[in-house]
N, C-alpha and C positions, 0 to 999 in steps of 0.2 A: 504494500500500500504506500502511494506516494501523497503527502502534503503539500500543496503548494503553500511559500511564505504566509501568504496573507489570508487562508485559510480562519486562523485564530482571531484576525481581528473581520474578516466577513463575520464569522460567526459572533462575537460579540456587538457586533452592529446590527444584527436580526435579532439577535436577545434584549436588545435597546427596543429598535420597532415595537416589538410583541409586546414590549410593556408599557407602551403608552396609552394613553386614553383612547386614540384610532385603534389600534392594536385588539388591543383588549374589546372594544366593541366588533371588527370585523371578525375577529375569532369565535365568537359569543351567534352571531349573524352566521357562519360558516357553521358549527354543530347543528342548528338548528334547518340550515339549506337541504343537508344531505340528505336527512330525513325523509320533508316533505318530497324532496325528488322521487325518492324510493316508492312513497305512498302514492304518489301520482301517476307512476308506469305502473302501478296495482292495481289502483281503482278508475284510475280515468282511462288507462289503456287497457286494461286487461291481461297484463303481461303477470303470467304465475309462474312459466319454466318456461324455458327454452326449448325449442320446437326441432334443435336439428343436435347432430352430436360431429364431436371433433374441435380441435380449436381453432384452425381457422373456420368455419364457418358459425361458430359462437364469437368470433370477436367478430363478422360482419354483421350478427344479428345486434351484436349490442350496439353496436356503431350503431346501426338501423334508429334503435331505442332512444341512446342519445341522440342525433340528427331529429327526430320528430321529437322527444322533449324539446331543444333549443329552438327548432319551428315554431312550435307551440306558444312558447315562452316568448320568444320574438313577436308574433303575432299578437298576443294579449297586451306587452306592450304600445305596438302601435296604437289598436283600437282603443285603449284610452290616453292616447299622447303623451306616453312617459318614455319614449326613447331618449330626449335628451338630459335624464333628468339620472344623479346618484346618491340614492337614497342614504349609503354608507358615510359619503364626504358632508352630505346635510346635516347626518346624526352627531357628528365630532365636530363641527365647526365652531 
């Protein structure tokens, strides 16, 4: 395993980030995204198992899943005109 020099102080500069007030709210925002994502290819798509075996054609299905999540989610956006808008940078400001 190699280190590059600056390794230690990247890493203490992300340990800084994580603990600011932004920080700390978009990680708090993140536990609770993944979730609902999972819940939404359950109940709004109907996705229970995976329909094909092998793993490339399990990683094209899940691509599939994400691509129409991020559709989805881009689309409800527009329809109520919050593409330019970031809810994370409004909540720490």
């Amino acid at each position: 395993i190699v280190l590059h020099k600056t390794f230690w102080e990247k890493r203490k500069q992300a340990t800084a980030n994580i603990m600011t007030q932004r920080g700390i709210h978009l990680r708090l925002c993140r536990s609770i995204q993944v979730e609902g994502a999972f819940a939404l290819l359950k109940n709004d798509f109907g996705f229970r198992r995976f329909l094909t075996r092998g793993r490339a054609n399990i990683r094209t299905e899940l691509f599939l899943l994400a691509m129409a999540f991020d559709l989805k989610k881009l689309w409800m956006k527009r329809e109520h005109g919050r593409l330019q808008t970031r809810v994370s940078e409004k909540m720490t400001a």
